[in-house]
C-alpha positions as CSV (number, residue, x, y, z in Angstrom):
1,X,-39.3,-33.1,29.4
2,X,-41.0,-30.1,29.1
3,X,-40.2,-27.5,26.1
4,X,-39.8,-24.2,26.7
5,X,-41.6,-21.7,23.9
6,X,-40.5,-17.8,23.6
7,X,-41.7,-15.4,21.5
8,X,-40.0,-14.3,18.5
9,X,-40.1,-10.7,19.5
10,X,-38.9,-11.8,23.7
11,X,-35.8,-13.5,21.3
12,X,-35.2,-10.3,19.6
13,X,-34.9,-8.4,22.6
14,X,-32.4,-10.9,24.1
15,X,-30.1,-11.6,21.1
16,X,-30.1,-7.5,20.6
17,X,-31.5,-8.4,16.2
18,X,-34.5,-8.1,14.5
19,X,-36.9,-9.8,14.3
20,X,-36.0,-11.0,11.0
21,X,-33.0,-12.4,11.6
22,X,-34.8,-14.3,14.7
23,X,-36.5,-15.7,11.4
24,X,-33.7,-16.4,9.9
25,X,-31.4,-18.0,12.5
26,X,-34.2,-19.7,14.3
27,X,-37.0,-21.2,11.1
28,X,-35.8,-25.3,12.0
29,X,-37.1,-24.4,15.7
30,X,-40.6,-22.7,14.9
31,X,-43.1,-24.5,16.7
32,X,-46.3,-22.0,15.5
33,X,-46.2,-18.6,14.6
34,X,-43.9,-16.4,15.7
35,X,-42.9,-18.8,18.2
36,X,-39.5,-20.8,18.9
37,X,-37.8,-23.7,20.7
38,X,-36.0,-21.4,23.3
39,X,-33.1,-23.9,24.4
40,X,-32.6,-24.5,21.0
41,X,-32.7,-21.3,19.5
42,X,-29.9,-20.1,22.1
43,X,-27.6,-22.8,20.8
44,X,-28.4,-22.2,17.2
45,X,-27.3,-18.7,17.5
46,X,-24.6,-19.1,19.2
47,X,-22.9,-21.5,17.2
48,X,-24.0,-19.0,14.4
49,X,-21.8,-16.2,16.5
50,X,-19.0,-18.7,16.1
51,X,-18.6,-19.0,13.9
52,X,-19.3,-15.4,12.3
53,X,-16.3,-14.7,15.0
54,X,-14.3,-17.6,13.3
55,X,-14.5,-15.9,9.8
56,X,-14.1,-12.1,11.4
57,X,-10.9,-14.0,13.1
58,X,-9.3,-15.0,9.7
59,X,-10.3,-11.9,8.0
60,X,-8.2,-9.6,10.1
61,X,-5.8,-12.3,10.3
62,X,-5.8,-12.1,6.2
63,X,-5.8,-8.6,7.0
64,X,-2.5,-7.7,9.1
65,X,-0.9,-10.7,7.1
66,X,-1.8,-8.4,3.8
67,X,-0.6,-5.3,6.1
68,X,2.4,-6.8,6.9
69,X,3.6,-7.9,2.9
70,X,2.6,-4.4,1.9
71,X,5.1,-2.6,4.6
72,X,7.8,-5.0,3.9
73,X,7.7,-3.6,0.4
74,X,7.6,-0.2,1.4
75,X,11.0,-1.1,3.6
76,X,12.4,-3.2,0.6
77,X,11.5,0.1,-1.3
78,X,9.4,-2.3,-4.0
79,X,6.7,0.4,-3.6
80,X,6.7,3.5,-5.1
81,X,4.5,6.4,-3.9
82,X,2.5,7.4,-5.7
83,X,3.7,11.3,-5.4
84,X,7.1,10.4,-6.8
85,X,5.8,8.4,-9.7
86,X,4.1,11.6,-10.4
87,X,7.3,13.8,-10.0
88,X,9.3,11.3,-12.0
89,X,6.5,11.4,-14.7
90,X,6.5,15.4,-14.5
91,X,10.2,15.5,-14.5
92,X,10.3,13.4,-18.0
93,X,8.2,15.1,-19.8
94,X,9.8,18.3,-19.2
95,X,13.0,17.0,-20.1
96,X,11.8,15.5,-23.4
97,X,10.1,18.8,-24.4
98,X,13.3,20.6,-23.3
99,X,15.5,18.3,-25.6
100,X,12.9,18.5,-28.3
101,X,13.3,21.9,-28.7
102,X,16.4,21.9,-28.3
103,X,17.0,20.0,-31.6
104,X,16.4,22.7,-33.6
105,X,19.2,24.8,-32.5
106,X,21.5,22.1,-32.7
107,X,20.6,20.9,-35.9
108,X,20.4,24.7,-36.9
109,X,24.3,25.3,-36.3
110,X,25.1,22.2,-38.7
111,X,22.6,23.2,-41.2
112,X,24.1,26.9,-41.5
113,X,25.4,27.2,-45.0
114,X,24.2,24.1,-46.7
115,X,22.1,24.2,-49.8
116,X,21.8,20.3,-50.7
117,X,18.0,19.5,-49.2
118,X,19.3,15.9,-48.7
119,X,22.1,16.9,-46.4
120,X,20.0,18.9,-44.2
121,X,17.4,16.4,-43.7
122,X,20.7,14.4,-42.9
123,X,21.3,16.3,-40.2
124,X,18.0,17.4,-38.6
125,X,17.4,13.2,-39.1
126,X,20.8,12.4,-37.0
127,X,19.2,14.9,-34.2
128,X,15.8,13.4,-33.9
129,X,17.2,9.7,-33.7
130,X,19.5,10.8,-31.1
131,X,16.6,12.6,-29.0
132,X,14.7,8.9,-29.7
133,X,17.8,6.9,-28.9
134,X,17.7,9.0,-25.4
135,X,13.8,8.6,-24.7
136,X,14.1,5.0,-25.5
137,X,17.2,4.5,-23.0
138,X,15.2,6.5,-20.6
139,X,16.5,9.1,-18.1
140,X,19.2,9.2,-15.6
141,X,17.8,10.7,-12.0
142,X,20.2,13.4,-11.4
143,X,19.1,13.8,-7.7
144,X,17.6,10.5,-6.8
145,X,15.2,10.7,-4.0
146,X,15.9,7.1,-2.2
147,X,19.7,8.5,-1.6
């Protein structure tokens, strides 16, 4: 049976790679010097373009499978863009510094007319543990977005 012997650079011209990777794939089929087992480098590669297809296969299988979980949560609404995380965030902390403030003028109105430095820090101590109490039970969303 006669053998038939190409060239590395005739097998990088057919497979359409370098000749490196003629190197590669085909080294078990070297017979001298930049010189391969035709017949048998043909089947080496193409079993090697199997399965590189096999694995490219389950990759965008993984893929659209990952695709799919990640729009089911958008429909279950388990996922939260990230544009009204930032508007939620936004929203909080203008609240909190609004009520913040605010404690002050409350706490001002009870204040007015006692002397007793015990009974004012009382009252501007009721007013900041309510204010905590309120950040700690979070906010209610007065016009919820998902309605």
């Amino acid at each position: 049976m006669s053998r038939l012997i190409a060239r590395e650079s005739t097998l990088s011209r057919i497979f359409g790679v370098s000749e490196r990777r003629i190197r590669d794939i085909c080294k078990e089929f070297k017979t001298e010097a930049g010189k391969y087992l035709l017949l048998e480098s043909v089947a080496s590669y193409i079993k090697i373009l199997k399965e590189e297809g096999k694995s490219e296969i389950a990759n965008l299988r993984k893929t659209d499978a990952d695709l799919k979980a990640f729009r089911l949560q958008i429909l279950k609404k388990e996922y939260v863009p990230i544009t009204e995380v930032e508007l939620g965030i936004a929203d909080m902390q203008i609240r909190a510094k609004s009520k913040a403030l605010s404690i002050a003028n409350k706490a001002s109105l009870e204040i007015l007319g006692k002397t007793n430095r015990k009974e004012i820090e009382i009252i501007i101590q009721k007013h900041v543990n309510d204010f905590l109490k309120e950040m700690a039970n979070g906010y209610e969303v007065e016009n919820d977005v998902s309605e």
